[in-house]
CHARMM internal coordinates of N, CA and C (Angstrom, degrees):
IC EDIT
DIST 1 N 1 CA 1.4518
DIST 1 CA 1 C 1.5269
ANGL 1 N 1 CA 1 C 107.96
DIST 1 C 2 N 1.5183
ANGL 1 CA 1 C 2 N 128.53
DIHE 1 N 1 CA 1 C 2 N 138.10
DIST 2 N 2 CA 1.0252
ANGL 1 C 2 N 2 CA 150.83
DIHE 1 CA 1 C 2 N 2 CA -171.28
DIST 2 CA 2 C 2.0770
ANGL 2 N 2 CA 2 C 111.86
DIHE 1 C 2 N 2 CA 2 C -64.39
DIST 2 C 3 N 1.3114
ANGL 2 CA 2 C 3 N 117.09
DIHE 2 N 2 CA 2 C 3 N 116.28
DIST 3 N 3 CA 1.2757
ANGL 2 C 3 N 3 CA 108.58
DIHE 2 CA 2 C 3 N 3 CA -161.74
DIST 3 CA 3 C 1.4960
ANGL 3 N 3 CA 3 C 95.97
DIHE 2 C 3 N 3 CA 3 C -101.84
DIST 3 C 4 N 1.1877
ANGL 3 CA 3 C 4 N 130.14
DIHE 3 N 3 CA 3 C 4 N 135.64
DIST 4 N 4 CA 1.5303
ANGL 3 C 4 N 4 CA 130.30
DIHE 3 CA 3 C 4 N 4 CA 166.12
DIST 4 CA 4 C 1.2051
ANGL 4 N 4 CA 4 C 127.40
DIHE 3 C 4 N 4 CA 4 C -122.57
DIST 4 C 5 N 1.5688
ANGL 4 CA 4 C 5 N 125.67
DIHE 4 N 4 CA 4 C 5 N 134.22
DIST 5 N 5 CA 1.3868
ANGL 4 C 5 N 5 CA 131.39
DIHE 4 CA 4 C 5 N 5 CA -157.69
DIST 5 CA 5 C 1.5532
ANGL 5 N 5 CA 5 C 103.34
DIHE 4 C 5 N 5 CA 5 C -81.79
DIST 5 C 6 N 1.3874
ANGL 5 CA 5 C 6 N 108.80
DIHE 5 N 5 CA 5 C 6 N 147.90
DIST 6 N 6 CA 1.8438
ANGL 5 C 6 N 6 CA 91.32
DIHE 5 CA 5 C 6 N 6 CA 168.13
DIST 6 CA 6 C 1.3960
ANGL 6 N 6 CA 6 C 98.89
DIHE 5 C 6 N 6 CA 6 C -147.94
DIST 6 C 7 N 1.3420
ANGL 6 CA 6 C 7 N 125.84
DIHE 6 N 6 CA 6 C 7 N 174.15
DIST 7 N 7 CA 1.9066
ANGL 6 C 7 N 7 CA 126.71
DIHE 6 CA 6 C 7 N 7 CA -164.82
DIST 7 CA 7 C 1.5550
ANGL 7 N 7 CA 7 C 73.41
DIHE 6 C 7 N 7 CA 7 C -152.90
DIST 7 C 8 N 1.6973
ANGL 7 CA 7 C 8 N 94.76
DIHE 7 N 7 CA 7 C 8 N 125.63
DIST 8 N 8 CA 1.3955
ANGL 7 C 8 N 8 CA 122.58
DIHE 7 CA 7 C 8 N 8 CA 157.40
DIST 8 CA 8 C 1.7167
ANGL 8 N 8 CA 8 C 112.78
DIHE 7 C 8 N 8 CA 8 C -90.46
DIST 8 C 9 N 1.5320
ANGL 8 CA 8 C 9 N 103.50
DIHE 8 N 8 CA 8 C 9 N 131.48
DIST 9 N 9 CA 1.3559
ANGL 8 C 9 N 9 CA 123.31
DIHE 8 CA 8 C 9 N 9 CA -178.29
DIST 9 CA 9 C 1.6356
ANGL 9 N 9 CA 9 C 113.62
DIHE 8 C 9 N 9 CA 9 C -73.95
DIST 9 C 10 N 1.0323
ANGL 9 CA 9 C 10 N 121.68
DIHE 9 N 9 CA 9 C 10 N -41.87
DIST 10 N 10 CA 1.2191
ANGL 9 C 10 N 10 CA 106.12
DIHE 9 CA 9 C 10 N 10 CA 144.45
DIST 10 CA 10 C 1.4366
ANGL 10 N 10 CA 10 C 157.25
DIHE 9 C 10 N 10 CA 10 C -67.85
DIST 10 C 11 N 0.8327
ANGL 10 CA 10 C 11 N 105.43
DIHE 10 N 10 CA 10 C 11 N -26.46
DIST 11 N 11 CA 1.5384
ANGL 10 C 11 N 11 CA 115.34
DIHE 10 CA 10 C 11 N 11 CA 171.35
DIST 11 CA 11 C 1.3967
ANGL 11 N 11 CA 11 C 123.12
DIHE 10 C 11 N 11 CA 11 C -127.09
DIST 11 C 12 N 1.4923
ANGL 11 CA 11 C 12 N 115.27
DIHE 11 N 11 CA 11 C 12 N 13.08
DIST 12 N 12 CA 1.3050
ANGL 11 C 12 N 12 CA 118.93
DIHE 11 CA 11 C 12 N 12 CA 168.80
DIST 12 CA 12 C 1.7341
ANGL 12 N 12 CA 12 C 123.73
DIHE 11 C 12 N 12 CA 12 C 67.00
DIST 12 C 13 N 1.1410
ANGL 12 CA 12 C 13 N 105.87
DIHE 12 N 12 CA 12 C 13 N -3.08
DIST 13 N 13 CA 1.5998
ANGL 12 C 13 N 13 CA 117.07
DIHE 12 CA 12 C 13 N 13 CA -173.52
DIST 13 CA 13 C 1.7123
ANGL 13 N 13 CA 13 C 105.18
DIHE 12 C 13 N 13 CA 13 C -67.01
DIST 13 C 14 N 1.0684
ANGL 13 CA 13 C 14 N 117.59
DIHE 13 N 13 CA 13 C 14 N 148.96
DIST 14 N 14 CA 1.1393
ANGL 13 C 14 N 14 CA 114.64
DIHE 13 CA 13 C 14 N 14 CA 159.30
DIST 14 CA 14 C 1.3744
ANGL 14 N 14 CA 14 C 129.79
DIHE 13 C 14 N 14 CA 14 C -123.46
DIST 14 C 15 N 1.2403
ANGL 14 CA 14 C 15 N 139.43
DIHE 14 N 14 CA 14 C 15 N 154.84
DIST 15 N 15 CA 1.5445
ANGL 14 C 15 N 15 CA 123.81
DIHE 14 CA 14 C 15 N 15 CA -150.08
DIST 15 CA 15 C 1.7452
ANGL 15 N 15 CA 15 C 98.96
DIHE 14 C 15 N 15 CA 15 C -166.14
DIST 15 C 16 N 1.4474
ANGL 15 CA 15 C 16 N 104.59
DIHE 15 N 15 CA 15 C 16 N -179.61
DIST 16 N 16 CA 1.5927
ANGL 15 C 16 N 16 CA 92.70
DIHE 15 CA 15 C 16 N 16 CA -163.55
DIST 16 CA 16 C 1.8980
ANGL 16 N 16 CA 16 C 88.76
DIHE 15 C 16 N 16 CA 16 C -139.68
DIST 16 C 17 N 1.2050
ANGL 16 CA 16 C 17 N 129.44
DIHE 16 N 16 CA 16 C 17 N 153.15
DIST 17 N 17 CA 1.4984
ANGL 16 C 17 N 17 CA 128.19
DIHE 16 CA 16 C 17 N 17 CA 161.41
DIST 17 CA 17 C 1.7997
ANGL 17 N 17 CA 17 C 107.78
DIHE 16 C 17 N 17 CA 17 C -158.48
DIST 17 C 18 N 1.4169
ANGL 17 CA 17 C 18 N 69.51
DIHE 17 N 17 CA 17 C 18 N 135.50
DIST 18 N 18 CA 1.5304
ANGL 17 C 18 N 18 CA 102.21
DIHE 17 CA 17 C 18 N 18 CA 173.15
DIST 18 CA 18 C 1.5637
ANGL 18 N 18 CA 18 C 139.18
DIHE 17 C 18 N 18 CA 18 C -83.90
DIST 18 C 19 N 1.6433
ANGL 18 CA 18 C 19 N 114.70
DIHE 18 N 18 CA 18 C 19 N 101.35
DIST 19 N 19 CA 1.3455
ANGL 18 C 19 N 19 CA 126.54
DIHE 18 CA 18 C 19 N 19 CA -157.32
DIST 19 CA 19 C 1.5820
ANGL 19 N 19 CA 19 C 121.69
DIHE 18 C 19 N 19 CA 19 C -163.51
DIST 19 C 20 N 1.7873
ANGL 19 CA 19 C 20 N 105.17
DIHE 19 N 19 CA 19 C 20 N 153.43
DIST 20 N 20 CA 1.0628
ANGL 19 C 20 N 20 CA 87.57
DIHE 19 CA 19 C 20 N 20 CA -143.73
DIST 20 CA 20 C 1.6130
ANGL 20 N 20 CA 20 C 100.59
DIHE 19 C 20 N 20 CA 20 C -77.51
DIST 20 C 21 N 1.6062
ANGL 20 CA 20 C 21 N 108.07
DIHE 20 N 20 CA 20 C 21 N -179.44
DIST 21 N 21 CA 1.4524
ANGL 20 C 21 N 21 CA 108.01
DIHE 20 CA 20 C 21 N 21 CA -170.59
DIST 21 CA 21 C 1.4561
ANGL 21 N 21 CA 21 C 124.46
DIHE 20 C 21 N 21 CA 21 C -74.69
DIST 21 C 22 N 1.2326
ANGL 21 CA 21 C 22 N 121.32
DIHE 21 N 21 CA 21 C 22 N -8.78
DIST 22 N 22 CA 1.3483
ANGL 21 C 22 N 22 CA 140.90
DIHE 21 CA 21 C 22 N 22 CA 126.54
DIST 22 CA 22 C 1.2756
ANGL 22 N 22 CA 22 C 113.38
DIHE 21 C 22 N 22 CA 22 C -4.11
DIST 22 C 23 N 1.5042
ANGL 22 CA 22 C 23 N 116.11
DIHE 22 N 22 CA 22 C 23 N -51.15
DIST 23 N 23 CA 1.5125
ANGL 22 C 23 N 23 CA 115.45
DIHE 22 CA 22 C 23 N 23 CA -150.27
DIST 23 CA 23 C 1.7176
ANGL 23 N 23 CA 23 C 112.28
DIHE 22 C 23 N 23 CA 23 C -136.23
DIST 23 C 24 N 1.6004
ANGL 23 CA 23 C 24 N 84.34
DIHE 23 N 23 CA 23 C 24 N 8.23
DIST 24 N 24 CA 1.5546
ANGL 23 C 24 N 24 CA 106.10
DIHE 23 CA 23 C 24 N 24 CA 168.43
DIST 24 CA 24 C 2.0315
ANGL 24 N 24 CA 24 C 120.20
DIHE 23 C 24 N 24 CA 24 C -34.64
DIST 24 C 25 N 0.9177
ANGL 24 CA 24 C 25 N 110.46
DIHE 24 N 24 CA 24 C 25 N -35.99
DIST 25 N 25 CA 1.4466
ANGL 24 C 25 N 25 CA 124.57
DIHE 24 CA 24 C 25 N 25 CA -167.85
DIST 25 CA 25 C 1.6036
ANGL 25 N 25 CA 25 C 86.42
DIHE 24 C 25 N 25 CA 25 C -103.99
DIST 25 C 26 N 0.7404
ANGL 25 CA 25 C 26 N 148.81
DIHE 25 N 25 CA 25 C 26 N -118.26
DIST 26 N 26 CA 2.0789
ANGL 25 C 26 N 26 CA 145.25
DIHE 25 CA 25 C 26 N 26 CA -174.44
DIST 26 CA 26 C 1.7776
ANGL 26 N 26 CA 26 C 85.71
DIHE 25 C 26 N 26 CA 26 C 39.80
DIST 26 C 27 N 1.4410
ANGL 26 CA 26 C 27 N 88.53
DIHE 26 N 26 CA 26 C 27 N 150.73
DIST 27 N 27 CA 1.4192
ANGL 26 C 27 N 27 CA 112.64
DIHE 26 CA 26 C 27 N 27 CA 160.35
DIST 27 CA 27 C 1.4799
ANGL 27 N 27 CA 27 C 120.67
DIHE 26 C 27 N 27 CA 27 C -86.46
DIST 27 C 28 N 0.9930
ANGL 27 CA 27 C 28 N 113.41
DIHE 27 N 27 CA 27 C 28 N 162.57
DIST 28 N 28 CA 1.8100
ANGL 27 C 28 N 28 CA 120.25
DIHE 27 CA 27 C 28 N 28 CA -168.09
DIST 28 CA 28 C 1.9193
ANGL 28 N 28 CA 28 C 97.83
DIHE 27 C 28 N 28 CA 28 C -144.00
DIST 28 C 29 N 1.2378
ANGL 28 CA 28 C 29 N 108.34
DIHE 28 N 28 CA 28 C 29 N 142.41
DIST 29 N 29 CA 1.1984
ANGL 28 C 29 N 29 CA 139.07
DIHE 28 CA 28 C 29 N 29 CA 175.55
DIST 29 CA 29 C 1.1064
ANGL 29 N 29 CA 29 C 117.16
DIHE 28 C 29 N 29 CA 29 C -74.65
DIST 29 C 30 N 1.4193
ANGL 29 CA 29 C 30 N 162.35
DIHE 29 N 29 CA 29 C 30 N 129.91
DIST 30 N 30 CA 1.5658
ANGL 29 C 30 N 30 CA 138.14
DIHE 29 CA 29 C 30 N 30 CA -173.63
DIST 30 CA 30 C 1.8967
ANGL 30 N 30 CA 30 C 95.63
DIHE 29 C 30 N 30 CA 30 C -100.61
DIST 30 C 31 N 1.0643
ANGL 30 CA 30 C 31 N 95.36
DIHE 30 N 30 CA 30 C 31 N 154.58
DIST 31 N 31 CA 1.6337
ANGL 30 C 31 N 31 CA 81.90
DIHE 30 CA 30 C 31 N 31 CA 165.10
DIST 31 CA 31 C 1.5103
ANGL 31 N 31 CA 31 C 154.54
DIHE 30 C 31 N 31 CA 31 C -12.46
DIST 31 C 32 N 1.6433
ANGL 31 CA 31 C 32 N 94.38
DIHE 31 N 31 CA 31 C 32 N -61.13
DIST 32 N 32 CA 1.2625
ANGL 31 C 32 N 32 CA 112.21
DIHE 31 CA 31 C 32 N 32 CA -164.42
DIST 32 CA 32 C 2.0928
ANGL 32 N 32 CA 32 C 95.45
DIHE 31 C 32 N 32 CA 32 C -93.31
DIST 32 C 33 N 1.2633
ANGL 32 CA 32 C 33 N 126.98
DIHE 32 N 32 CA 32 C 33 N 9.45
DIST 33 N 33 CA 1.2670
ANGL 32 C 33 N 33 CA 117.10
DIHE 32 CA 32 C 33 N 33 CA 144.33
DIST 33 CA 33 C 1.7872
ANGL 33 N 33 CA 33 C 96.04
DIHE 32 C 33 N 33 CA 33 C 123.31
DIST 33 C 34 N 1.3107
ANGL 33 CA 33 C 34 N 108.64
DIHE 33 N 33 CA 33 C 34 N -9.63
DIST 34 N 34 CA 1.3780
ANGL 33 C 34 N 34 CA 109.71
DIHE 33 CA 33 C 34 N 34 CA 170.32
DIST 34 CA 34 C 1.2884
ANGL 34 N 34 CA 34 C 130.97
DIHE 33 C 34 N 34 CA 34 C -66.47
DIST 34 C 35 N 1.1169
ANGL 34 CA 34 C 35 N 97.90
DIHE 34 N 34 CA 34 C 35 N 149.00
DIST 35 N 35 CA 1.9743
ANGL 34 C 35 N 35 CA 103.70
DIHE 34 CA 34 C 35 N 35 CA -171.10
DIST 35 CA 35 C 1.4652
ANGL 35 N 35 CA 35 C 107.24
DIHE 34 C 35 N 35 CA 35 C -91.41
DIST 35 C 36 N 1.6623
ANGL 35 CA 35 C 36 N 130.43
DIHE 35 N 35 CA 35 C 36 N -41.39
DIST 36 N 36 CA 1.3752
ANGL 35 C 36 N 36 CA 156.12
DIHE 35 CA 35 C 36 N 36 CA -125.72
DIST 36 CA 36 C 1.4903
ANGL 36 N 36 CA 36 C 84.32
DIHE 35 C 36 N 36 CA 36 C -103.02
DIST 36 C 37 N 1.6648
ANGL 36 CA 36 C 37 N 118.00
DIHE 36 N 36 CA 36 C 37 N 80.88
DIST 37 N 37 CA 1.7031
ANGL 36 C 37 N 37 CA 114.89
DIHE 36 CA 36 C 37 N 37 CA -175.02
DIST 37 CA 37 C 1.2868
ANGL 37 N 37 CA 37 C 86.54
DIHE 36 C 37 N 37 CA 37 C -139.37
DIST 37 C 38 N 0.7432
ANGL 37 CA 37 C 38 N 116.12
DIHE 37 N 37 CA 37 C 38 N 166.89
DIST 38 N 38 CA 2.4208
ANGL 37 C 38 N 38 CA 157.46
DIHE 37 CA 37 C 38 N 38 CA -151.25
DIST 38 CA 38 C 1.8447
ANGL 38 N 38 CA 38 C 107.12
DIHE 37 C 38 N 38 CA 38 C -147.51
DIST 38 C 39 N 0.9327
ANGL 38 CA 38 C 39 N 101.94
DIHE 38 N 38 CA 38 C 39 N 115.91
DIST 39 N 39 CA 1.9078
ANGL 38 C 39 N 39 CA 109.07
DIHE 38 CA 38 C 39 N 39 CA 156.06
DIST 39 CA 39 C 1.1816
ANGL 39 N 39 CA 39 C 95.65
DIHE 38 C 39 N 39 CA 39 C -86.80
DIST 39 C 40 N 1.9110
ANGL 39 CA 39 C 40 N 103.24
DIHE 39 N 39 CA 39 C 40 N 132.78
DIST 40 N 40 CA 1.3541
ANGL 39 C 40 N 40 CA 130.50
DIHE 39 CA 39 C 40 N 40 CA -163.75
DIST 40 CA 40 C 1.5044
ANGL 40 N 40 CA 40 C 79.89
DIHE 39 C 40 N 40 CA 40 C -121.06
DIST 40 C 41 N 1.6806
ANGL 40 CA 40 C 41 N 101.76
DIHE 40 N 40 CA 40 C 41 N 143.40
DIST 41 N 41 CA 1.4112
ANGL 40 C 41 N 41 CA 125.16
DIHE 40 CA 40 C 41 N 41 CA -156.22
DIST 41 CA 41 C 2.1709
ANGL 41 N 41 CA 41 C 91.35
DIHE 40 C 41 N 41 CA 41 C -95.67
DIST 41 C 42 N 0.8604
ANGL 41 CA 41 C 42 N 117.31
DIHE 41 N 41 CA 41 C 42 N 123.43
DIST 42 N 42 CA 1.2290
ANGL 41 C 42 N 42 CA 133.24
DIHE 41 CA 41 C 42 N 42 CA -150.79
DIST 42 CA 42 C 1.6483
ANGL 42 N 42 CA 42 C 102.72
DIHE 41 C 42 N 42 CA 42 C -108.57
DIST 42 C 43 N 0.9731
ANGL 42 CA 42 C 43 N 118.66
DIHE 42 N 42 CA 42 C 43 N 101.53
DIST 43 N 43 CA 1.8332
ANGL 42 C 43 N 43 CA 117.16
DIHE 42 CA 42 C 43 N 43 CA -171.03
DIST 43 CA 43 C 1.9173
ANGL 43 N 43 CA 43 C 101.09
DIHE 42 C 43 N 43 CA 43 C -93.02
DIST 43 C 44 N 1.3712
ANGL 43 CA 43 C 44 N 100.21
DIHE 43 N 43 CA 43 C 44 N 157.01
DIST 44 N 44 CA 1.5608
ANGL 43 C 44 N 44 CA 81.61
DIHE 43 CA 43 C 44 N 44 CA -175.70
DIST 44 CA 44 C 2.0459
ANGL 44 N 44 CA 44 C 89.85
DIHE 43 C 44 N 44 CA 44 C -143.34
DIST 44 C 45 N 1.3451
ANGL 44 CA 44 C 45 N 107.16
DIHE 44 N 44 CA 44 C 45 N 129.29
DIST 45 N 45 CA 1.1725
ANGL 44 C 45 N 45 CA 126.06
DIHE 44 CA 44 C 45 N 45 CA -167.35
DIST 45 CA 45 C 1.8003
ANGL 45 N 45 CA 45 C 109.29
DIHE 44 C 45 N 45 CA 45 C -97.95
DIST 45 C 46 N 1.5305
ANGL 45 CA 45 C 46 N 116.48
DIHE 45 N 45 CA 45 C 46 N 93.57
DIST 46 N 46 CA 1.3482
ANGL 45 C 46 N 46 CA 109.05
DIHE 45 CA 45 C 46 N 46 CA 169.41
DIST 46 CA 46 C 1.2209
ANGL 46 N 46 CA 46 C 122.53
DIHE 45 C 46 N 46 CA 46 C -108.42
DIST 46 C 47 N 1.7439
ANGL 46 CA 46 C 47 N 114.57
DIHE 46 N 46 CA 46 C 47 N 137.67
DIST 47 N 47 CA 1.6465
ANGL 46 C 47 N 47 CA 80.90
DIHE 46 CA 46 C 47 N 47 CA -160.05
DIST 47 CA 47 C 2.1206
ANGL 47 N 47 CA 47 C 75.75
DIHE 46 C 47 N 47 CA 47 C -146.30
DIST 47 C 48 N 1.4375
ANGL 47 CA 47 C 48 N 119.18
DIHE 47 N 47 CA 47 C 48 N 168.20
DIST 48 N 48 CA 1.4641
ANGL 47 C 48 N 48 CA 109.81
DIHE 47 CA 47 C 48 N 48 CA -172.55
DIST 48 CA 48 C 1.6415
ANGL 48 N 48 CA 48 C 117.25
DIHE 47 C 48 N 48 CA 48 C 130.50
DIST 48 C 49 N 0.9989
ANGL 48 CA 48 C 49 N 133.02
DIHE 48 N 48 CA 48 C 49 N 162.00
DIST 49 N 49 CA 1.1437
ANGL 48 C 49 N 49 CA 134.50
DIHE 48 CA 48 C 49 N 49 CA 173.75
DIST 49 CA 49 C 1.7604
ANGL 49 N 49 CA 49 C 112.93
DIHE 48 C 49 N 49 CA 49 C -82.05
DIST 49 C 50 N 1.5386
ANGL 49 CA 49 C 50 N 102.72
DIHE 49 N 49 CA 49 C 50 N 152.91
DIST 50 N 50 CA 1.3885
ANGL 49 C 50 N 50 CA 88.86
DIHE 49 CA 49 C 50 N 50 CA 178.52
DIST 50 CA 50 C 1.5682
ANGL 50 N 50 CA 50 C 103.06
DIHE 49 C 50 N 50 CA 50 C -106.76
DIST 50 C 51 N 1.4196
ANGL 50 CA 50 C 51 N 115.06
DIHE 50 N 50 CA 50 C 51 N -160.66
DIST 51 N 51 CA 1.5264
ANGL 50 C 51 N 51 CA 117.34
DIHE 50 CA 50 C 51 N 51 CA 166.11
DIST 51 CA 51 C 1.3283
ANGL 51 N 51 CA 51 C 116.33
DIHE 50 C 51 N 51 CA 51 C -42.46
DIST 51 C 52 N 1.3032
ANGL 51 CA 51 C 52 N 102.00
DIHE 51 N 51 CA 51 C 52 N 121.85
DIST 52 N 52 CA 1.7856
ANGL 51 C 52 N 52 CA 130.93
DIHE 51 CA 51 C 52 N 52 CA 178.43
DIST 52 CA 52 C 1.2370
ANGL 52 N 52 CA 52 C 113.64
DIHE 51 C 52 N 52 CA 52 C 54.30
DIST 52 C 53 N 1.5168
ANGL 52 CA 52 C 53 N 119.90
DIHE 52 N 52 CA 52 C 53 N 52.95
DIST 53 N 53 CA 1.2146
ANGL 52 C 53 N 53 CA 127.10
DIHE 52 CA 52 C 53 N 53 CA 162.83
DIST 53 CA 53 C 1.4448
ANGL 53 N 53 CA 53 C 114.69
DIHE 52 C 53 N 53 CA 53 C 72.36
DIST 53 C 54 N 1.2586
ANGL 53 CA 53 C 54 N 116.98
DIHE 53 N 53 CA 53 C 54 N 15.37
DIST 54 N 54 CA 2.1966
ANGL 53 C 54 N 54 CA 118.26
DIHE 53 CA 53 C 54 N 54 CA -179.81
DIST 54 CA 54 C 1.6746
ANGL 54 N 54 CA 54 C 91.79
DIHE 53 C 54 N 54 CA 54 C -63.22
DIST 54 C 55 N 1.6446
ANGL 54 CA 54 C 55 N 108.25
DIHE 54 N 54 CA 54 C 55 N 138.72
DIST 55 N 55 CA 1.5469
ANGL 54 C 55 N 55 CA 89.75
DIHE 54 CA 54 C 55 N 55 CA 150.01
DIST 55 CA 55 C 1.6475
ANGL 55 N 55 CA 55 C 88.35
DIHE 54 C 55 N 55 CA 55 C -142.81
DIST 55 C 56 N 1.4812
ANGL 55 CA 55 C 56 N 114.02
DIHE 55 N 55 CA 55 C 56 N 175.19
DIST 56 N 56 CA 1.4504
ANGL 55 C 56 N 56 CA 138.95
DIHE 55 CA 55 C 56 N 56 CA -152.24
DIST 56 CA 56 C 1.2174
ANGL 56 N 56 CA 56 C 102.31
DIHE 55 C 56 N 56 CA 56 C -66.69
DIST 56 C 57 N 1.4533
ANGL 56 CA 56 C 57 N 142.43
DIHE 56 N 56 CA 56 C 57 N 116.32
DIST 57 N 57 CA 1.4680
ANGL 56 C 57 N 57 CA 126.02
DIHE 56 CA 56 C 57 N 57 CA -176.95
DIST 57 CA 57 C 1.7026
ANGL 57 N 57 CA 57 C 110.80
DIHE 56 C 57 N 57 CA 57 C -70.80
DIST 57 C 58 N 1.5789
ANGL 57 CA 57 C 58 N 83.39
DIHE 57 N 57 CA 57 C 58 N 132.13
DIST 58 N 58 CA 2.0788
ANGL 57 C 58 N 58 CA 111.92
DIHE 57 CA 57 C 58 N 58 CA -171.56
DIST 58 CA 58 C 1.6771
ANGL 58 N 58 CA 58 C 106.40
DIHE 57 C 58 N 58 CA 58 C -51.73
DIST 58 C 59 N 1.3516
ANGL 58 CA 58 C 59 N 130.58
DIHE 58 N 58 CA 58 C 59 N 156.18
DIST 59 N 59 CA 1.2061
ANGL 58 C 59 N 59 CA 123.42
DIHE 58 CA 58 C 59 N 59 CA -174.79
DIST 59 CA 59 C 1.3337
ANGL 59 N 59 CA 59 C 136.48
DIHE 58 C 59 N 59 CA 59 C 75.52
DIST 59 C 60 N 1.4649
ANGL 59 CA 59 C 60 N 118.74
DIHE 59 N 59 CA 59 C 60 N 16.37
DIST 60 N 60 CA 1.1433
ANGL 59 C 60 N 60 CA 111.00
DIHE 59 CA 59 C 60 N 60 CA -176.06
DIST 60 CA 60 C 1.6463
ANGL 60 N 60 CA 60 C 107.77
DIHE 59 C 60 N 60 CA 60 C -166.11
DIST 60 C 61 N 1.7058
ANGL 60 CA 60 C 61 N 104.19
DIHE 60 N 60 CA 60 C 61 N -149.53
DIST 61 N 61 CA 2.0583
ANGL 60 C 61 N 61 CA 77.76
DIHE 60 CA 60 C 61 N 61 CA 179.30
DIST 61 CA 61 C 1.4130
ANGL 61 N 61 CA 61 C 113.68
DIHE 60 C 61 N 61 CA 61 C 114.33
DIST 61 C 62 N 1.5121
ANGL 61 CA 61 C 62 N 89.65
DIHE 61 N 61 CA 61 C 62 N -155.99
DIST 62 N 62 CA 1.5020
ANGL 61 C 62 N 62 CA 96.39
DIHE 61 CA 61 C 62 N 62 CA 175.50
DIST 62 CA 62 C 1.6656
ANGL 62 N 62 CA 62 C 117.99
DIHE 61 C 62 N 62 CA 62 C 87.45
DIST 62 C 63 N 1.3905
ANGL 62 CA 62 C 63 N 121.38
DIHE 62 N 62 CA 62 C 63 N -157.99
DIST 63 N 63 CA 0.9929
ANGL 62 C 63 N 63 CA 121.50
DIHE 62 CA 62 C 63 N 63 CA 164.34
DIST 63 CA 63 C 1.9284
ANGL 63 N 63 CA 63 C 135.04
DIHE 62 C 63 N 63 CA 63 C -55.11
DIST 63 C 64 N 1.8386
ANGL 63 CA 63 C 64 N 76.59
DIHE 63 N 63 CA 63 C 64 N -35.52
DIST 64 N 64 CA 1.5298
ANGL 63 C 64 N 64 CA 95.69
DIHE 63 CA 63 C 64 N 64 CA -161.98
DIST 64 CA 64 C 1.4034
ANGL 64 N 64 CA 64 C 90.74
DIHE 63 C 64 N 64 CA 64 C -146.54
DIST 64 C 65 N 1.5606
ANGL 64 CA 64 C 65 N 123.80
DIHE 64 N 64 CA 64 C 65 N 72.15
DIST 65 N 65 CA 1.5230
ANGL 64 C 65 N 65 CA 112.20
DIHE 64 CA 64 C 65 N 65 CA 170.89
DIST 65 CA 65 C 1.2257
ANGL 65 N 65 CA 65 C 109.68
DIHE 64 C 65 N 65 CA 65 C 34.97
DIST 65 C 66 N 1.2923
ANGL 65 CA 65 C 66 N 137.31
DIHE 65 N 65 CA 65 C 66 N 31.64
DIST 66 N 66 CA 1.2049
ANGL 65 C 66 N 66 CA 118.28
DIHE 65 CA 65 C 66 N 66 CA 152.38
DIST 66 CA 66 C 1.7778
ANGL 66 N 66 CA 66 C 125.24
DIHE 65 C 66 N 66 CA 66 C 100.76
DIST 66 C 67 N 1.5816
ANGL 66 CA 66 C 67 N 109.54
DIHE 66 N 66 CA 66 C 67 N -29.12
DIST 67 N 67 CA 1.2350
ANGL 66 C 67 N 67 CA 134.89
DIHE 66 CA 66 C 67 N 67 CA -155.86
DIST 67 CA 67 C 1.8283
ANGL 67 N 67 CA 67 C 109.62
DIHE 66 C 67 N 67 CA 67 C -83.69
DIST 67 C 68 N 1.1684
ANGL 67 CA 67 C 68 N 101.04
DIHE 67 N 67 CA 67 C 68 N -12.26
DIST 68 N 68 CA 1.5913
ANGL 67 C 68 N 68 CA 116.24
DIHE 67 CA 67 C 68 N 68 CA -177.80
DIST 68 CA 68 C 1.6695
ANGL 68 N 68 CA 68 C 117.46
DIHE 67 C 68 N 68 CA 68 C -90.20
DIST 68 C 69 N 1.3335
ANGL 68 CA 68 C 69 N 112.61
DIHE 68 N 68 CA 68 C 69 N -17.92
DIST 69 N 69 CA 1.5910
ANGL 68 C 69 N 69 CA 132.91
DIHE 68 CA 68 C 69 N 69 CA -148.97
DIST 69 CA 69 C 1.4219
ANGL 69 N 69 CA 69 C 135.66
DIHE 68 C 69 N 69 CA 69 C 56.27
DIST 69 C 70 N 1.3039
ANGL 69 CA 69 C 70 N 95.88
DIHE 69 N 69 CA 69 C 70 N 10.57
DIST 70 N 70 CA 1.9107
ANGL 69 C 70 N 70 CA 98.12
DIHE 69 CA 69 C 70 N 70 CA -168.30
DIST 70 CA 70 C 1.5172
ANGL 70 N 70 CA 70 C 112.28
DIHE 69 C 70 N 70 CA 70 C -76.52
END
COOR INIT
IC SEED 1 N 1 CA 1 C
IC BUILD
């Protein structure tokens, strides 16, 4: 099940809940009983070889292979 971060406006806490993606957008409660909460934009870092050792050829890439200059 899909875990999502959220930061309460009042009290600054931050906290995490687990639900399905269905219900991704719903409001969440923070702990301490506050309503006044934010979905915190959640980056997700994969990094590793995949099946049988392929990895990304070095030098290039980017947004757009590379071909744009950015």
């Amino acid at each position: 099940m899909p875990r999502y971060e959220f930061r309460c406006r009042a009290c600054g806490d931050t906290f995490e809940v687990n639900r399905p993606m269905a219900e991704a957008g719903a409001p969440a409660t923070c702990p301490q009983g506050h309503i006044d909460t934010v979905k915190l934009l959640s980056a997700v870092s994969v990094t590793g070889r995949g099946a049988g050792g392929a990895q990304a050829p070095a030098g290039g890439g980017g947004c757009c292979g590379g071909a744009c200059g950015c």
